[in-house]
C-alpha positions in Angstrom: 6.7 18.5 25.3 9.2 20.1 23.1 8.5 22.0 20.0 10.6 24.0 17.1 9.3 26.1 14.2 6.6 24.6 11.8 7.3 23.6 8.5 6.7 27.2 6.3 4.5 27.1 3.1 8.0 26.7 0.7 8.6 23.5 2.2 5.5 21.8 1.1 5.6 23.7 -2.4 9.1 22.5 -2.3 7.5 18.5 -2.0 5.0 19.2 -4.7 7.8 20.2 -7.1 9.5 17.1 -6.0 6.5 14.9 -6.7 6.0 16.7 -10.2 9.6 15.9 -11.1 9.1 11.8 -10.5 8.0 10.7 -14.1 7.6 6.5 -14.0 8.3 4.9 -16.7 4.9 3.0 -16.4 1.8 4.9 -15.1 -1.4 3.1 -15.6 -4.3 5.4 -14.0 -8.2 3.3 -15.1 -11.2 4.6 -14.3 -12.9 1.2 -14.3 -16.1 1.4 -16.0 -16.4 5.1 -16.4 -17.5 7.0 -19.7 -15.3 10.2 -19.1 -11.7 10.6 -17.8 -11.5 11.1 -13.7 -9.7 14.1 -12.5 -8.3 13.9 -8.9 -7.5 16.8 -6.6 -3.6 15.8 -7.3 -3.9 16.1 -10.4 -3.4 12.5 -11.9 -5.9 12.0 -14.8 -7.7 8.3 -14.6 -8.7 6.9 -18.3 -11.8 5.0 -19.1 -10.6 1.3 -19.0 -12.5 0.7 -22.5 -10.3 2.6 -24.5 -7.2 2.7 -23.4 -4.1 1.6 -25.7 -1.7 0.1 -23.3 -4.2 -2.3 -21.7 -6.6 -4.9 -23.1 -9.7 -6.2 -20.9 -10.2 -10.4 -21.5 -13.5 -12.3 -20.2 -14.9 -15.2 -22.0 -18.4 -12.8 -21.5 -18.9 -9.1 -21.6 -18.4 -7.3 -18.2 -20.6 -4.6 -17.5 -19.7 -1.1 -16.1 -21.8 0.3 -13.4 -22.5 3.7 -12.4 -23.3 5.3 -9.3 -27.0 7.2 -8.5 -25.9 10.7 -9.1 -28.0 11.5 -6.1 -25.4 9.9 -3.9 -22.6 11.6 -3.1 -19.1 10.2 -4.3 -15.3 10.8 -2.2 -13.8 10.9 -5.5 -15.0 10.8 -9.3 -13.0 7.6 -9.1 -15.7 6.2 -7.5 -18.7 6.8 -9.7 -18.6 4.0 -11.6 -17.2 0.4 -11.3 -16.3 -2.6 -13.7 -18.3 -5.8 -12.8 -17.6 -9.1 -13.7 -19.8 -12.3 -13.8 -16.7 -14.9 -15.1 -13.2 -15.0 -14.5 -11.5 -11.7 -16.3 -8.1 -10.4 -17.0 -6.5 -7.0 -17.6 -3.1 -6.7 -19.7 -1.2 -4.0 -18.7 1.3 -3.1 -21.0 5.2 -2.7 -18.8 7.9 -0.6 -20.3 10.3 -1.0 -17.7 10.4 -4.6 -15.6 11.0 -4.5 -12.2 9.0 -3.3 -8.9 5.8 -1.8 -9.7 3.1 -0.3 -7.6 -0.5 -1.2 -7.7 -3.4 0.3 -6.1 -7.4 -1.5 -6.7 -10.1 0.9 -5.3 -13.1 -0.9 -4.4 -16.5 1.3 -4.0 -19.3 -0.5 -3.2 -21.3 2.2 -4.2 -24.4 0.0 -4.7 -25.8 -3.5 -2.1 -25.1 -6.1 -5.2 -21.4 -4.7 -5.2 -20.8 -4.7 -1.2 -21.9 -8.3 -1.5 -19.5 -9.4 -4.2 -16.8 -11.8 -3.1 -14.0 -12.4 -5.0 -9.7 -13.7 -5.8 -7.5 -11.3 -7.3 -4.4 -12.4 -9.0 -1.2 -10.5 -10.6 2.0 -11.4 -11.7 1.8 -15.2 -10.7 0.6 -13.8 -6.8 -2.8 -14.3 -5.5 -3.1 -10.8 -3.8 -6.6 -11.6 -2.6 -8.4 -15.0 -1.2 -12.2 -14.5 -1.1 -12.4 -10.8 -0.6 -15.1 -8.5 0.0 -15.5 -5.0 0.2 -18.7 -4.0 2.5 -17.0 -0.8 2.6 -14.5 1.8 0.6 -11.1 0.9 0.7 -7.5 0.8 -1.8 -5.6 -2.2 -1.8 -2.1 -1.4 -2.3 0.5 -4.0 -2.9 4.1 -3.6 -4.2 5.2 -6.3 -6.9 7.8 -7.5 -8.9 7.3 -7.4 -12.3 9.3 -9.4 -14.6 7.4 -9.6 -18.5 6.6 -6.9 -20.8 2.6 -7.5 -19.4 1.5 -7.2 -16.3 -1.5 -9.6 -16.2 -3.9 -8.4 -13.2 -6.7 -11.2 -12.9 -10.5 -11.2 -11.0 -12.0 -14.5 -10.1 -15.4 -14.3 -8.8 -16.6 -16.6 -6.2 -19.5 -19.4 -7.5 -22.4 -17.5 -7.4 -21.2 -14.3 -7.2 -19.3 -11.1 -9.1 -16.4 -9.5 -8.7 -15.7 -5.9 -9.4 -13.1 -2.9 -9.0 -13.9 1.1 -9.1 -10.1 2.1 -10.4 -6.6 0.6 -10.9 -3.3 2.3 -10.8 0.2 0.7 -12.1 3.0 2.6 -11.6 6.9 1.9 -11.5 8.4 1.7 -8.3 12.2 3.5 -8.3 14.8 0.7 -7.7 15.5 2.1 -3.8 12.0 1.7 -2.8 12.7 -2.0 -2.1 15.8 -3.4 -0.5 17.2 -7.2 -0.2 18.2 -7.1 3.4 16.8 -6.5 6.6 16.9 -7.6 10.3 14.9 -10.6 11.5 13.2 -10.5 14.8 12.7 -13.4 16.6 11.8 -14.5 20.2 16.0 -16.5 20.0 16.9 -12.7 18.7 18.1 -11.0 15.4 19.8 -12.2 12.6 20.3 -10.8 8.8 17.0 -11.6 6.2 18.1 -11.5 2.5 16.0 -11.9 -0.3 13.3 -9.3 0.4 13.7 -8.1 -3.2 12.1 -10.6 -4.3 8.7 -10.6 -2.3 5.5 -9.4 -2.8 4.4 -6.9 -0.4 0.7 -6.0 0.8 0.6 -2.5 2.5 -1.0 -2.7 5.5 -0.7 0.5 7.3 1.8 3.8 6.5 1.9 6.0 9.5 3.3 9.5 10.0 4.4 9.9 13.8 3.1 12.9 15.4 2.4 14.5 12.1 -0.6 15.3 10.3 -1.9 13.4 7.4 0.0 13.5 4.3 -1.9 13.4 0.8 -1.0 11.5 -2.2 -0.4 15.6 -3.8 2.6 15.7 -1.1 3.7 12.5 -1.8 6.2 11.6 -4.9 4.6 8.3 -5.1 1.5 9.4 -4.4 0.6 7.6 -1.1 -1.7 8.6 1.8 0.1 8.8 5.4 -2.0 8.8 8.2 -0.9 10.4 11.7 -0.2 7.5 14.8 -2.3 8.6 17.6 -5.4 5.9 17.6 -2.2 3.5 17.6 -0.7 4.3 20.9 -0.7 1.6 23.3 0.9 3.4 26.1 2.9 6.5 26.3 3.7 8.8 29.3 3.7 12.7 29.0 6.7 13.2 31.0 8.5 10.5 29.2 7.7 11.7 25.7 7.3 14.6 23.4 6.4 16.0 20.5 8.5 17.3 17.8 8.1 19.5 14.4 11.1 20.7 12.2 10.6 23.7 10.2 14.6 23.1 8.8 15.8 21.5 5.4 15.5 17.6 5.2 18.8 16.7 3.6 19.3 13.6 1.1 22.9 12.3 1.0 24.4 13.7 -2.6 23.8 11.1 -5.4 22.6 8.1 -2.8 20.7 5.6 -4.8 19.5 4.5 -1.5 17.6 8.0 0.3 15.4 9.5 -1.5 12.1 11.0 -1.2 10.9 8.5 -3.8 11.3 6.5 0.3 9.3 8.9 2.1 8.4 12.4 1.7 9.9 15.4 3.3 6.4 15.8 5.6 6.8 12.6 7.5 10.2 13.3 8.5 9.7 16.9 9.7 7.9 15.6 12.8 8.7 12.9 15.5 7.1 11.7 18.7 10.5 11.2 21.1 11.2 9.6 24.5 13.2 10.6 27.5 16.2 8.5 28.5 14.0 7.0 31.3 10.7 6.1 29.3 9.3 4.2 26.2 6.6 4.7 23.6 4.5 1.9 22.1 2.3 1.8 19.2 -0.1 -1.4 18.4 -1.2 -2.2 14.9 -3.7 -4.9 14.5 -2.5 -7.3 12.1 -4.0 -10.8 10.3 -2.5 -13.7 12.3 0.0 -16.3 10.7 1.5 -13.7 8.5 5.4 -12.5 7.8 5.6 -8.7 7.8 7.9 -6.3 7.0 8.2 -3.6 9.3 9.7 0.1 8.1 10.6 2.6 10.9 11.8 5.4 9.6 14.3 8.0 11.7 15.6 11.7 11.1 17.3 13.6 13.8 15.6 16.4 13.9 16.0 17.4 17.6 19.8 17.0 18.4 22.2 20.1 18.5 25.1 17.6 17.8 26.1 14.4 16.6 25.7 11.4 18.5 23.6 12.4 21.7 20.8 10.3 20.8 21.1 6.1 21.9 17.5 4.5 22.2 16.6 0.6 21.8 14.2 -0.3 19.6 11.7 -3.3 20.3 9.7 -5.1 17.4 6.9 -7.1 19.0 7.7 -7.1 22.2 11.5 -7.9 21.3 14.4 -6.4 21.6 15.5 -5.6 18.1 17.9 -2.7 18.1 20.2 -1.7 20.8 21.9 2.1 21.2 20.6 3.3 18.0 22.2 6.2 17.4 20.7 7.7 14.1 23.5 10.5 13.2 25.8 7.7 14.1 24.1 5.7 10.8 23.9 8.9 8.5 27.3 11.1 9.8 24.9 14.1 9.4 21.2 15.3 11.5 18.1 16.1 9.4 18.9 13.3 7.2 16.7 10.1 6.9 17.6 6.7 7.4 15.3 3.6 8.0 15.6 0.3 9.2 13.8 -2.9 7.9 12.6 -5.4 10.6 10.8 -9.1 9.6 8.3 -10.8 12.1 6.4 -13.6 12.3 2.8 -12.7 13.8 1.3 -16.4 14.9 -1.8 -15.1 17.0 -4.3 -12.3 16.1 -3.1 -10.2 18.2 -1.4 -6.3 17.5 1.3 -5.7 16.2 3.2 -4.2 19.0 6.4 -1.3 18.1 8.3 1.0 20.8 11.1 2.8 21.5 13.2 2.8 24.8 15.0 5.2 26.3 19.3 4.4 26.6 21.3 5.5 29.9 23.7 5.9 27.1 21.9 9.0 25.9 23.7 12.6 26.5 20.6 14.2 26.5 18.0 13.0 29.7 15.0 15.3 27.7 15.0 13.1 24.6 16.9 10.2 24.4 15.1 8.8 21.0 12.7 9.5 18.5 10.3 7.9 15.8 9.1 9.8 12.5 7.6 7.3 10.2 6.7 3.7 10.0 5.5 1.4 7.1 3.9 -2.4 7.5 3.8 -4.6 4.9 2.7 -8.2 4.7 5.0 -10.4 2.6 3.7 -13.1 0.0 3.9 -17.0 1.3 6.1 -19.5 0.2 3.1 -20.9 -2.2 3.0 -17.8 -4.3 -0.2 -15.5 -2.1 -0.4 -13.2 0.4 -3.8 -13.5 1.7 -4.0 -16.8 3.4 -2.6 -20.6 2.3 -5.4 -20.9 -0.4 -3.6 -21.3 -4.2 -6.0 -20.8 -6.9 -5.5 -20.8 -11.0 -5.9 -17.5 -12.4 -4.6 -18.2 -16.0 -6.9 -17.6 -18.4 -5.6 -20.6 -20.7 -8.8 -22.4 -20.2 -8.8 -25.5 -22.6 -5.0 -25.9 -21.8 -5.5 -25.6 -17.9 -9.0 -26.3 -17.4 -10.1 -28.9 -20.1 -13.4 -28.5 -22.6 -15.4 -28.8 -20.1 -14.2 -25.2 -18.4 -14.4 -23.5 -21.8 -17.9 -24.9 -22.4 -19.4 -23.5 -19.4 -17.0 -20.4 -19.8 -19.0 -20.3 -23.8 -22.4 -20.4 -21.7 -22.0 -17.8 -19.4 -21.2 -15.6 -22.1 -24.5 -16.8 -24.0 -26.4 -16.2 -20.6 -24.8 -12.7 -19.9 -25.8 -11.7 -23.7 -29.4 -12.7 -23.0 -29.7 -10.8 -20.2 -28.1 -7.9 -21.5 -30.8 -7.7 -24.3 -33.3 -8.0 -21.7 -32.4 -5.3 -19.9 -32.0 -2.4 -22.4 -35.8 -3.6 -23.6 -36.8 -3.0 -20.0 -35.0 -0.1 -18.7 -32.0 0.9 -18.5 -31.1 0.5 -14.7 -27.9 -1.5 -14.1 -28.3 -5.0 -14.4 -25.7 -7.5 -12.8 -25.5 -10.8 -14.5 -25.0 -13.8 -12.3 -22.3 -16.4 -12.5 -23.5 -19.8 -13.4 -20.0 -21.9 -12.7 
């Protein structure tokens, strides 16, 4: 195993800096339900959802916010309250600038009536979520085109049931987060992919190779980075290493394309490499009958020269990339460059990555090396990413559901008004009102 210097305290004050000087031009942060503003450790400040200027909440019946026992402990104050809905509601988010946004949900089912919620969400035109459920914490994360002045982010509750969500954060993507072209792998080979631009993308997992976990305060976008080793399918010692860089990470001068709005400094300061007569492979479980896209990231961190690194690189279980040679693709070391890969995934099975070693290589000790890598799952032809089911999220209901929609729509407001009254005469615990559609 190989080693250099660790990155010194200036390079992560250098990545906060960084992060402080990124200023989207939208940056929705709601505390769903909450009373008071939410401070996080980062430093981003999350609004109350009821009084905030740029968005506007719709439901044909008052939703009720929901706060956590105080007894109970909470990860964040993001998650000490929640917004719960008993109909079909809708959030306006006002958009300065169209284009690719991110959006994060936080679901905290801080209470049994909320774990048991199941629910569709719906945004620009997508259905991000079919029937979903959160028994446990967790932050959807999906990356969107946006293409109106208002962003129109939609909750459907299942019959019977609510629907609810903790926090919600919008925020512009920069125009080189998302490219148009990329390689598709198939089982016949590799051929170009255009049009990824214009997909919706579900982030799945965002891994930093060998590295330790990187916080949304290191992060210019604010995303969480998690390091690779419970996703190692098979590696040998001899045939691998280790790598941390304690060096400047170098951007190429006024690229529109590198930046660290991509990926932060921390991910590519360390690398897990392989000898010229082994190969590394992660596995990523993944839901089956899905298109991904598939980020791995690459710095050179560990050559003395350029062009002494050639590895293949094999996207499940095929042979995507021959030779790589990453200084080859940049002219310099220590600067990043990624690569895009498309699969299918038919069978529920992992999603299987590696990297080979190349007789090619001039160096037998490390022939190629990993830093980062990103999976996303990509929106079907029919508008949704999770799963083949299409369902209406409009919230035109005379014009797209007919009277009879509105009427009941009319009634479960009346119901949820009833039982609102009845629960500040009797106490004021939370009370969930129940869907009658």
């Amino acid at each position: 195993m190989a080693s250099v210097l660790a990155v010194p305290l200036l390079l992560c004050l250098l990545a906060s800096a960084s992060a402080a000087r990124f200023a989207p031009a939208d940056n929705h942060l709601l505390a769903c339900g909450a009373t008071a503003p939410a401070v996080l450790p980062d430093g981003r400040r999350f609004v109350p959802d009821s009084g905030c200027a740029s968005t506007r909440l719709r439901s044909p019946a008052p939703t009720l916010p929901s706060a956590a026992s105080s007894a109970a402990p909470q990860p964040t104050p993001l998650h000490a309250a929640a917004r719960v809905f008993s109909c079909r509601a809708s959030y306006d988010l006002a958009v300065r600038r169209r284009g690719y946004h991110v959006l994060r949900l936080h679901f905290y089912p801080f209470e049994p009536a909320l774990a048991s919620a199941r629910f569709h969400v719906g945004a620009a035109g997508f259905l991000l979520l079919h029937n979903f459920s959160a028994s446990a914490p967790v932050v959807k994360e999906f990356i969107l085109p946006v293409h109106s002045d208002v962003l129109v982010l939609t909750f459907v509750p299942e019959s019977g049931s609510n629907a609810f969500v903790n926090a919600i954060e919008l925020v512009s993507a920069p125009d080189e987060l998302v490219g148009d072209i990329g390689t598709l792998v198939t089982s016949s080979g590799t051929d170009q992919n255009n049009g990824l631009s214009s997909q919706v993308y579900e982030m799945l997992y965002r891994i930093n190779v060998a590295g330790r976990k990187v916080t949304p305060f290191n992060d210019t976008l604010w995303r969480t980075w998690v390091n690779d080793e419970r996703f190692l399918v098979s590696t040998e010692s001899s045939n691998s290493g280790v790598w941390s860089f304690g060096g400047r990470i170098a951007y190429p001068k006024g690229s529109r394309l590198m930046t660290r709005e991509v990926a932060p400094d921390n991910v590519y300061n360390s690398a897990r490499s392989v000898s010229s007569q082994g190969k590394v492979t992660w596995g990523f479980p993944v839901p089956a009958s899905s298109r991904y896209l598939v980020r791995m990231h690459f710095c050179d961190i560990v050559s003395k020269a350029l062009n002494e690194l050639y590895f293949d690189i094999y996207v499940n279980g095929q042979l995507a990339v021959k030779d790589f040679d990453i200084s080859g693709a940049t002219g310099f070391l220590a600067y990043p460059y990624y690569i895009d890969f498309v699969v299918d995934v038919e069978d529920e099975v992992a999603l299987k990555l590696a990297i080979g070693g190349s007789k090619n290589s001039r160096s037998d000790e490390v022939s190629g090396i990993l830093n980062a890598v990103e999976i996303m799952r990509m929106n079907k032809t029919n508008g949704g990413i999770d799963g083949d089911f299409a369902v209406s999220l409009g919230m035109e209901y005379v014009a797209s559901k007919g009277i009879g929609e509105f009427a009941r729509s009319l009634l479960c407001g009346f119901i949820f008004a009833v039982l609102a009254a009845l629960a500040s005469y009797f106490g004021p615990h939370v009370l969930i009102a129940k869907s009658f559609w």
